[in-house]
C-alpha positions in Angstrom: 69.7 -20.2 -35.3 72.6 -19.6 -37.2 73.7 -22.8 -36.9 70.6 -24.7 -37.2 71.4 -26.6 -40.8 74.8 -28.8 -38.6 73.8 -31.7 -37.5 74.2 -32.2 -33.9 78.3 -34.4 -34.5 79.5 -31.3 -35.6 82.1 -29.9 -33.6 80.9 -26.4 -33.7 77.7 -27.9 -32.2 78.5 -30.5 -29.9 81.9 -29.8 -29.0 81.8 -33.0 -26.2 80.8 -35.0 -29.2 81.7 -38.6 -28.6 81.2 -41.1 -31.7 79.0 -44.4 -31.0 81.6 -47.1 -32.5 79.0 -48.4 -34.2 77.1 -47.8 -37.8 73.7 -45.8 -36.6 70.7 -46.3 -38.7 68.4 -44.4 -40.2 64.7 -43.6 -38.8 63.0 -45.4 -41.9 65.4 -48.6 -41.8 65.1 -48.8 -37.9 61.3 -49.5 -37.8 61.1 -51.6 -41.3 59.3 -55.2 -40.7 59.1 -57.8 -42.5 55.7 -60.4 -42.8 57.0 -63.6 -41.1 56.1 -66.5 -43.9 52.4 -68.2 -43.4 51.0 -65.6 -41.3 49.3 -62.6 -42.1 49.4 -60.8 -39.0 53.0 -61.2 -37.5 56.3 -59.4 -39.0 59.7 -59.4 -37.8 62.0 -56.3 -36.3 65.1 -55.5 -35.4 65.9 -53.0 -32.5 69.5 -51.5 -33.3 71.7 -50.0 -30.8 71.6 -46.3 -31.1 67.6 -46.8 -30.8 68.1 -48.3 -27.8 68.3 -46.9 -24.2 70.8 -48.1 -21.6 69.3 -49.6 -18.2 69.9 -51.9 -15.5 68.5 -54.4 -18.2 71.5 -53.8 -20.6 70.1 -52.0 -23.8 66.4 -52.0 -24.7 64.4 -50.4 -27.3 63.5 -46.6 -26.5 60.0 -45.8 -25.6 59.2 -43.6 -28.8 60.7 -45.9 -30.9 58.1 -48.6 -29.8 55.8 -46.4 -30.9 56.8 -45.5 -34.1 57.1 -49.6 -34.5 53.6 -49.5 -33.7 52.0 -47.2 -35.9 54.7 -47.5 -38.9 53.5 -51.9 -38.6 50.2 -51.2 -37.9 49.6 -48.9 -41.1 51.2 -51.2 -43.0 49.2 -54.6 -41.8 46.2 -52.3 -42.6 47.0 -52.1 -46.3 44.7 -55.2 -46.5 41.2 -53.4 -45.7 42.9 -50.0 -48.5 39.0 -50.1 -49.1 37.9 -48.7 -45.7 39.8 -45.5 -46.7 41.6 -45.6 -43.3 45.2 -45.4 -43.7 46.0 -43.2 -40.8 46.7 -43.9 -36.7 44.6 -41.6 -35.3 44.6 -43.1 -31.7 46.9 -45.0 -29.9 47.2 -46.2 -26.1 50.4 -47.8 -24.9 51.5 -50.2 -21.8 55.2 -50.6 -21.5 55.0 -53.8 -19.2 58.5 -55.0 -19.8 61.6 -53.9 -21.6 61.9 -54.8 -25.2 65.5 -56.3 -25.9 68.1 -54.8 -28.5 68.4 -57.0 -31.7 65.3 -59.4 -32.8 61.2 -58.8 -32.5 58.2 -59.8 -33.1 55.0 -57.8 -33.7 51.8 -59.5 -33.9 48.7 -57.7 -34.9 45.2 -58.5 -33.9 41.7 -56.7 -35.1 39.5 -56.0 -32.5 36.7 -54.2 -34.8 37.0 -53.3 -38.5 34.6 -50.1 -38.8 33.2 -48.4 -41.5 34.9 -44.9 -40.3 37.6 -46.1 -37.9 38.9 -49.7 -36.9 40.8 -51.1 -33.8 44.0 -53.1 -33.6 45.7 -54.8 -30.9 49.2 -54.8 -31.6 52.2 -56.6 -29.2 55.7 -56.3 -29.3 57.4 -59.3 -28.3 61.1 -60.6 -27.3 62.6 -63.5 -28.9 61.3 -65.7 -26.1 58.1 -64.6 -27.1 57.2 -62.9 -23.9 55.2 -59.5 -24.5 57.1 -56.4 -23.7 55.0 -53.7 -25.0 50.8 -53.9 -26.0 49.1 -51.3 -27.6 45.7 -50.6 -28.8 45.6 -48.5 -32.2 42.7 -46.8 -34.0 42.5 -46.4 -38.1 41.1 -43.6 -39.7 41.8 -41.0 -42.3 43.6 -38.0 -41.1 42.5 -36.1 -44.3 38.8 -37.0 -43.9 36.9 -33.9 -43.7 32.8 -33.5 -41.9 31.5 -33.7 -38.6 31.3 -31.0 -36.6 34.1 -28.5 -35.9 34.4 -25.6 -33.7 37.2 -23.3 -34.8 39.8 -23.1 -32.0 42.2 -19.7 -31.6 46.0 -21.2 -32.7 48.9 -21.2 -30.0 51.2 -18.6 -29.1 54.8 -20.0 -29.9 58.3 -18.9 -28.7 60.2 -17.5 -31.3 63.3 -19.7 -32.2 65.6 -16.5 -33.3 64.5 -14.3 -30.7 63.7 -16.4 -27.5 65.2 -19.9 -27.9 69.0 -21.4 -27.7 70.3 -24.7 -29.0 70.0 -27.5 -26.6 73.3 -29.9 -27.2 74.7 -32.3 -24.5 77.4 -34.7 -25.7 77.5 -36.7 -22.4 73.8 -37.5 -22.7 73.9 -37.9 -26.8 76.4 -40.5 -25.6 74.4 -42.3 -23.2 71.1 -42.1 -24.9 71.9 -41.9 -28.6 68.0 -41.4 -29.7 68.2 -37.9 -28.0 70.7 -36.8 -30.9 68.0 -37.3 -32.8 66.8 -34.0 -33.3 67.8 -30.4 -33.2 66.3 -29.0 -30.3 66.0 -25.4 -29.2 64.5 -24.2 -25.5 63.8 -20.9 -24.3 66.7 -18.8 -22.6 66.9 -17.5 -19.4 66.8 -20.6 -16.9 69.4 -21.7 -14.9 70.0 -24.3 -17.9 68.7 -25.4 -21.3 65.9 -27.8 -19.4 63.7 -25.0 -18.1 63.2 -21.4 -18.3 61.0 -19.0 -15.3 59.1 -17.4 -18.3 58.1 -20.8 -19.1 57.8 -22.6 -15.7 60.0 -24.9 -13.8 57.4 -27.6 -14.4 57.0 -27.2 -18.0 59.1 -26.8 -21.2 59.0 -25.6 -24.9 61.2 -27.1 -27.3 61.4 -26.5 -31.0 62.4 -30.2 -32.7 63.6 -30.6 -35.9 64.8 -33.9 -37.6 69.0 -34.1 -37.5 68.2 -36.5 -40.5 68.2 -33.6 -43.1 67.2 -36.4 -46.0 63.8 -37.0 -43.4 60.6 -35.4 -42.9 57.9 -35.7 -40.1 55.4 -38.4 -40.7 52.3 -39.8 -37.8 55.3 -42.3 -36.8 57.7 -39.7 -36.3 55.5 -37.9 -34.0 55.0 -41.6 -31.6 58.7 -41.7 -31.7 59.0 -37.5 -30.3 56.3 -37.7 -27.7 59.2 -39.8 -25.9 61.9 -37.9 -26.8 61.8 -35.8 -24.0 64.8 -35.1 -21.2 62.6 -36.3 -18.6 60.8 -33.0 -16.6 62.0 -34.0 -13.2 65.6 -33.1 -14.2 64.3 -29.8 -13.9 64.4 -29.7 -10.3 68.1 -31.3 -10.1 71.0 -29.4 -9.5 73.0 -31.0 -12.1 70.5 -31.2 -14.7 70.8 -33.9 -17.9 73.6 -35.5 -15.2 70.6 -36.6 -12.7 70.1 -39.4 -15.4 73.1 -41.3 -13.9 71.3 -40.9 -10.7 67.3 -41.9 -11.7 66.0 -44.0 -14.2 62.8 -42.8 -15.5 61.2 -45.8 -17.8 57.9 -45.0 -19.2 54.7 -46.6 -17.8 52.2 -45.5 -20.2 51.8 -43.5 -23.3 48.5 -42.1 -24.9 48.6 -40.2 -28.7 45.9 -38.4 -29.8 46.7 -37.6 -33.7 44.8 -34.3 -35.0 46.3 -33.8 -38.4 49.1 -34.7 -40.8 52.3 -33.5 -40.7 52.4 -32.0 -44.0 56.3 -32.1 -44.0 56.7 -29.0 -41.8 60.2 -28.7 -40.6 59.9 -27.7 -37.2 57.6 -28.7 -34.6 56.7 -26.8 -31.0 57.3 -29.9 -27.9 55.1 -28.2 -25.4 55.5 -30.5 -22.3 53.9 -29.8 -18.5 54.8 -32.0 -15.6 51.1 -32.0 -13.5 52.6 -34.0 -10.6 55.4 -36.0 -9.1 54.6 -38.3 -6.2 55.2 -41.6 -4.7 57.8 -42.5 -7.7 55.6 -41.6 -10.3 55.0 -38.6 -12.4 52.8 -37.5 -15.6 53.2 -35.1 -18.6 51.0 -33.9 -20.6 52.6 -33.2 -24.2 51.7 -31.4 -26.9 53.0 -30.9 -30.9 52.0 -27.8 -32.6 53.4 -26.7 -35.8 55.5 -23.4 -36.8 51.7 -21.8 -37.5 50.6 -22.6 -33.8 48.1 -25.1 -34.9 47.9 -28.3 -32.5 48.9 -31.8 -34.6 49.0 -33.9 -31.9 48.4 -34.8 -27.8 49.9 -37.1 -25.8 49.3 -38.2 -21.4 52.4 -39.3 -20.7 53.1 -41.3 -17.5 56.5 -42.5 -16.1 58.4 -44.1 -12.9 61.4 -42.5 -11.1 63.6 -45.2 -9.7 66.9 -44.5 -8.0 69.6 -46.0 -10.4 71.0 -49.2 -8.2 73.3 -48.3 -6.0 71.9 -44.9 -5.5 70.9 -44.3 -1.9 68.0 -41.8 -1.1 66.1 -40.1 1.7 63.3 -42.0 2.9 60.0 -40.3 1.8 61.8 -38.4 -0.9 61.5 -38.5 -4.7 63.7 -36.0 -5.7 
């Protein structure tokens, strides 16, 4: 941990380090909108380059980053009903269909019921042809609200950072995937590399995330954006590891947030990931975010493809 404050471009960090060749942009600038004139329910995007991931496609906007569009755009078109007291995401379901281009976008927000405690939104994210790439269903409420039953739950162990975790760096895959430099991560030790460890399981992972933005803190859309920010748990099982991405491509199908609290500007959060299955070129993850305390903040059912890259031949039958 003794290096934790460098950001993940410093040499002593990433020593591979390979600079983009392009101006990055920051978290809060990259999922801005803007109301498109006459219309109440539409606002314009842009989806820059090192928010993008690389695929057969060309470049398309990252998973997570769709959904931090979603709930930063839908919290803001719900400024309108401020007097239902519901200025939270508190639910949100996700269906990438297709990918979402790099550069312009559209997000068009429709209410499907306004409700005295909570309220539900359709939102899409569409190309500049106007085709939909990405739909989503999102549920307002209040994060803060307190009453209603409760039934006390014992908090999470958690892997201490110091003691039982190493920093996870990888300036190949920084490179290819510039939202993975997004955070500081740290994994347990003792695997055969930095993806998995046996005290944890080869099917599972713990990583501690923290923002590489030192001037940023985690907010609701911060946590849409992490639940995708994951080295995907197949890699696991690969001989070469984080390298295996220029042999699959692993686009997510679905993605389903369940939002428990706020934030509360903690530093660190726990990634606690486990892979249930892999079959027939699909696999799931169930994800959850718990805070430095142990106390759950958010859950997530995570489903993806695996797809050999083209040009990749494999055995009949076989997914890995």
């Amino acid at each position: 941990m003794a290096n934790a404050h460098l950001p993940n471009s410093h040499p002593d960090v990433t020593p591979h380090w390979k600079p983009l060749g392009y101006e990055t942009t920051t978290f809060s600038k990259a999922i801005s909108t803007t109301s498109l004139r006459g219309s109440d329910n539409s606002f314009s995007a842009f989806v820059p380059k090192d928010w993008c991931s690389p695929s057969y496609f060309g470049l398309h906007a990252h998973g997570g980053y769709c959904a931090a569009l979603i709930i930063s755009t839908s919290q803001k078109y719900f400024k309108k009903y401020a007097k239902k007291n519901q200025p939270d995401t508190i639910h949100l379901q996700i269906q990438y269909m297709d990918p979402l281009p790099q550069g312009l976008a559209t997000i068009v927000i429709n209410d499907l019921k306004i409700g005295s405690k909570h309220s539900v939104l359709q939102v899409e994210l569409r190309d500049p042809k106007g085709q939909i790439c990405v739909i989503a269903l999102v549920t307002q409420g209040n994060l803060s609200a307190s009453g209603g039953h409760r039934i006390e739950i014992p908090a999470f162990n958690v892997p201490d950072r110091v003691k039982d975790c190493q920093r996870w760096v990888d300036g190949f895959f920084y490179h290819l995937s510039p939202t993975s430099s997004k955070c500081r991560t740290y994994t347990v030790k003792g695997g055969p590399n930095p993806l998995w460890s046996p005290s944890v399981g080869q099917n599972a992972r713990d990583m501690w995330m923290k923002l590489d933005d030192d001037d940023d803190s985690f907010t609701t859309a911060h946590l849409g954006f992490i639940f995708d920010l994951l080295p995907p748990m197949v890699l696991n099982y690969e001989k070469r590891g984080l390298q295996a991405v220029m042999k699959w491509a692993t686009p997510t199908m679905c993605l389903n947030i369940d939002f428990k609290s706020e934030c509360k500007g903690g530093e660190w959060l726990l990634q606690r990931t486990v892979m249930n299955e892999c079959s027939n070129g699909r696999f799931d993850m169930d994800v959850k975010i718990i805070n430095e305390s142990g106390r759950l903040i958010a859950t997530a059912t995570h489903t993806t493809l695996i797809i050999p890259q083209p040009g990749r031949a494999t055995k009949a039958g076989s997914v890995l």
